[in-house]
C-alpha positions in Angstrom: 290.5 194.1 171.0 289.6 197.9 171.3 292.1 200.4 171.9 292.3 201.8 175.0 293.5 205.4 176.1 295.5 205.8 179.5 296.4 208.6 180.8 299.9 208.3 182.5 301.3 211.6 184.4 305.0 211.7 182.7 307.5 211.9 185.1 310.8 213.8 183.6 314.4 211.7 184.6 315.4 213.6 186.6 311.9 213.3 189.0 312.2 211.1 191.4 309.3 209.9 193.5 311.0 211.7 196.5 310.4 215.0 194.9 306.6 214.0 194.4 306.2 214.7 197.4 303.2 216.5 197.2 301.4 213.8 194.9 299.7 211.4 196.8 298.0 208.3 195.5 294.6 208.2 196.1 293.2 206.2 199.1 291.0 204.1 196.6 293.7 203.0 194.4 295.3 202.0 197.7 292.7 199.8 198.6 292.4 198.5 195.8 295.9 197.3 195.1 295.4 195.7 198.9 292.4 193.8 197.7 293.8 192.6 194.4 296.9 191.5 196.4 294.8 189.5 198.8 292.5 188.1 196.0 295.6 186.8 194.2 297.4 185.5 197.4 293.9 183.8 198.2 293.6 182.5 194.3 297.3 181.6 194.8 297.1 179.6 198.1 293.3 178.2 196.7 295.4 176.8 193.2 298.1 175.3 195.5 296.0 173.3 197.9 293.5 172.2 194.7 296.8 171.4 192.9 298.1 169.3 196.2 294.7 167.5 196.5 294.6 166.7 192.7 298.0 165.2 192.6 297.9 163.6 196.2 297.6 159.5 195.8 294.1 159.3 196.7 292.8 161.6 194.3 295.0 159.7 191.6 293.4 156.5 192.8 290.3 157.9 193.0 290.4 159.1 189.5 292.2 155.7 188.9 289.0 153.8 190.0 286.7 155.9 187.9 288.3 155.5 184.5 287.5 151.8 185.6 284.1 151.9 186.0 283.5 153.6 183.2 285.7 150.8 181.0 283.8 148.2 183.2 280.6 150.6 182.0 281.1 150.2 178.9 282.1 146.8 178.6 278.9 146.2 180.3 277.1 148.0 177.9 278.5 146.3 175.1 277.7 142.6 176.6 274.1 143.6 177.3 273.8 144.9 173.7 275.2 141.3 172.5 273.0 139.6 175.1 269.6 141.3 174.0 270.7 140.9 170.1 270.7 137.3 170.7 267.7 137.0 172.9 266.0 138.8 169.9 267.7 135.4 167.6 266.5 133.1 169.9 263.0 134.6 170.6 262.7 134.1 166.2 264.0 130.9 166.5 261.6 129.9 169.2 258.7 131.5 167.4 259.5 129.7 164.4 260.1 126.7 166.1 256.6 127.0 167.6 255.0 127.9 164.1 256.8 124.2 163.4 255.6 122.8 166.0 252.2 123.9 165.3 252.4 122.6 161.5 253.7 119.5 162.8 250.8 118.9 165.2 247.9 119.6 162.6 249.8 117.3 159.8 249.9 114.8 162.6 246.6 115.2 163.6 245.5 114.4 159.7 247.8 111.7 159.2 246.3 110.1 162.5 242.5 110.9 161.1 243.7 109.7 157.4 245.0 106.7 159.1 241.4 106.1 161.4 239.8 106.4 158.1 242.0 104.0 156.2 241.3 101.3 158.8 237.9 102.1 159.3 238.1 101.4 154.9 240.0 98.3 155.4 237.9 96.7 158.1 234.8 98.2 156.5 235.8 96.2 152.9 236.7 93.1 154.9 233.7 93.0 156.5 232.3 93.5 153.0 234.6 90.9 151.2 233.3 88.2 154.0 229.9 88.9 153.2 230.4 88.8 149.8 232.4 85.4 149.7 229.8 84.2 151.8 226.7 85.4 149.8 229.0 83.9 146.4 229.7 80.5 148.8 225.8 80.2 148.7 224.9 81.6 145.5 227.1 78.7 144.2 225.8 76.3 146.3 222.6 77.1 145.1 223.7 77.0 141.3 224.8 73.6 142.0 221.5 72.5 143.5 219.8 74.0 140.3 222.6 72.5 138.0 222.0 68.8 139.6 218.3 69.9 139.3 218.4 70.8 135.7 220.6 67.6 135.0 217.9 65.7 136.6 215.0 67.1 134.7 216.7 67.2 131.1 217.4 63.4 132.0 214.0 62.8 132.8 214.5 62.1 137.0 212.6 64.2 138.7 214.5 66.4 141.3 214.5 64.7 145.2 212.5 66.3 147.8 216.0 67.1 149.7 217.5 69.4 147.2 214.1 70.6 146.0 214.0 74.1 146.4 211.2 75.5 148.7 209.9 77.6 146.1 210.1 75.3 143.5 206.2 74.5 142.1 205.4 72.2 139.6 204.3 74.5 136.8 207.9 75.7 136.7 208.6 72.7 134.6 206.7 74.0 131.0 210.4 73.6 128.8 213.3 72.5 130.7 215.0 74.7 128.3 212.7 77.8 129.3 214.2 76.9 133.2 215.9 80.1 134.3 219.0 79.9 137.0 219.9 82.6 139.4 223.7 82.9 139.1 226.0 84.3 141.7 226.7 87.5 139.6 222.8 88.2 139.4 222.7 87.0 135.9 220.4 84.5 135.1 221.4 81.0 132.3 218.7 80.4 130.1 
């Protein structure tokens, strides 16, 4: 803080302010002493009806009830933080379980195409497997025919028109030996 300088008028002891008699203060200190004094009277009577309001039971309440909202506030804050954290988990674990779900749906979708397939296969090699017994059902019919045939020839019977094969011709007989047999396999016995 600067110092300041004041002047002060030094008044002996044994000056009294009767004998000053002829000093006067001036009129503008007067006022202004009369305005300070109602400023601090106003400031005074201003404190004392701020400081009567302030303590008064509604005011207490009222400050009371906002301290609670703003622990209620805050509270509230909190649990929306915790809510929103776990709709964040739950949003991944829906996503996730969609990606699954989506996996799932294409393996099963294979699977179920694999499995088409293997049953179109099976039916397809039964269907097969029939006509094959059947075509090896007459191939060996046929090799009996041509067995009794050849028994008959190599014994010197000739062969009856019922089991005669359609294209069989006469000049087929040269050797009975030279006879050739269609086998079920597609090989032929000499």
């Amino acid at each position: 803080m600067a110092p300041t300088s004041h002047r002060y008028s030094l008044l002996s002891m044994d000056e009294s302010p009767e004998n000053l008699g002829d000093r006067k203060l001036p009129v503008w200190v007067g006022i202004l002493l009369s305005l300070l004094v109602v400023v601090v009277v106003g400031l005074s009577v201003a404190v004392g009806v701020l400081a009567a309001k302030a303590n008064s039971p509604a005011c207490k309440d009222g400050l009371r009830a906002e301290q609670e909202c703003r622990n209620i506030t805050h509270l509230l804050e909190q649990e929306l933080t915790q809510a929103q954290e776990v709709l964040r988990g739950t949003e991944a674990q829906a996503a996730t379980c969609n990606q699954t779900v989506e996996t799932l749906m294409i393996s099963l979708k294979e699977k179920a195409g694999g499995h088409k397939q293997q049953e179109l296969v099976q039916k397809l090699q039964g269907e097969e497997i029939k006509t094959l017994n059947q075509s090896l059902q007459n191939k060996s019919s046929e090799l009996q025919k041509k067995s009794a045939e050849l028994e008959q020839l190599r014994s010197g019977h000739p062969p009856t028109p019922s089991h005669a094969p359609s294209s069989f011709q006469p000049q087929d007989l040269g050797s009975p030996l030279a006879l050739k047999i269609p086998i079920a396999l597609g090989t032929e016995l000499e």
